[in-house]
N, C-alpha and C positions, 0 to 999 in steps of 0.2 A: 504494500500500500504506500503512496507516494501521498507528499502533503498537496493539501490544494489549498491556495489562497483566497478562496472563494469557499469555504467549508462556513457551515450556520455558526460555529465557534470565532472563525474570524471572523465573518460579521461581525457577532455582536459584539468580539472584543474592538472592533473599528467604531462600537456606534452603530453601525446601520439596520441590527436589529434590535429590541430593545428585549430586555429579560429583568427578571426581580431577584437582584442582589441581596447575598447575604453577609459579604464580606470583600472587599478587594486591597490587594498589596502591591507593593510594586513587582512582584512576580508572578501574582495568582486573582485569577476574581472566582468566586463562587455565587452561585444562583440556582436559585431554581427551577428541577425538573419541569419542562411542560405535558407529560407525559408521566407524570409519578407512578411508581411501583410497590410506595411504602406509605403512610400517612404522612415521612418526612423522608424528602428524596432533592437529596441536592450536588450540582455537578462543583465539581472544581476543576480549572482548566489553568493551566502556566499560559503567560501570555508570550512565548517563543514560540516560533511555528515548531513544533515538535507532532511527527505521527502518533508516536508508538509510546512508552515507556521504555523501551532498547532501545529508540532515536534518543530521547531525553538523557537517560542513564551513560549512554556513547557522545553527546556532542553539548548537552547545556551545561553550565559552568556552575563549576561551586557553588556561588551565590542563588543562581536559578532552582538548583537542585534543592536546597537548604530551605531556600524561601516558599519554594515551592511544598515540600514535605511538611512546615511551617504552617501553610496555610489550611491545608487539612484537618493538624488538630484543633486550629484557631474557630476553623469552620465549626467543627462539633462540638466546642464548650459556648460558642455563639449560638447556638442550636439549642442549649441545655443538654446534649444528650448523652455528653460524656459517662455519667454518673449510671445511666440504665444502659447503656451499650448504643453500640450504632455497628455497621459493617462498611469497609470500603471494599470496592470493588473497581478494578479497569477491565475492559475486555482489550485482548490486542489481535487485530487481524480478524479474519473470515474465519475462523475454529473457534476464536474467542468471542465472537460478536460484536466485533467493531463496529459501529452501524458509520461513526462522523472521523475522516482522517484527523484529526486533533486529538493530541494527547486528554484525556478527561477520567476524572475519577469518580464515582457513584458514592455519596456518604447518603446509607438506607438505614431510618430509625424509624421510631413513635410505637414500634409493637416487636411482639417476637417474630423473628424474621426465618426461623426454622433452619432446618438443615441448610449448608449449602450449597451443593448441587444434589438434583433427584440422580439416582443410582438410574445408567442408563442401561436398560437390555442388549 
């Protein structure tokens, strides 16, 4: 998967789409799922064009990386949901379910979120 600068992630970290923040850094913005899967489903995105998490983890710098990791637990004590749990999740690629070439993380809370993947036949 190759990055595209035109992905709904750059957008809206351009502006040109809008979404309902929950937190932004100089490395990271977090917002809100439009599509939630949890009663609290929020994305975090590094604002480097990065695809994958092996694009990020191989080519953003120290600072990106830090700030970046940073803003995730910042994201779930902003959330309240540090204290009863929450799960992150990335997919990377077409096996993982990448749906958007941008690096993004899934922070899923507000209930028990059960197993995590169903055992597949």
């Amino acid at each position: 998967m190759t990055y595209d600068p035109n992905n709904v992630f750059a957008k809206i970290l351009r502006g040109e789409i809008p979404c309902k923040p929950v937190l932004e850094t100089e490395y990271a913005l977090a917002f809100h799922d439009i599509n939630p899967q949890a009663p609290m489903h929020v994305l975090v995105i590094p604002k480097g064009a990065y695809v994958s998490m092996d694009d990020f983890s191989s080519h953003a710098t120290p600072e990106e990386i830090t700030g970046f990791i940073r803003a995730i637990g910042e994201t779930a004590r902003t959330l309240g949901v540090e204290a009863d749990g929450y799960r992150v999740l990335s997919n990377v690629g077409l096996n993982g379910g990448q749906e958007v070439p941008h690096l993004h993380v899934h922070v899923f809370a507000g209930c028990n979120l059960g197993p995590m993947l169903s055992k597949r036949g």
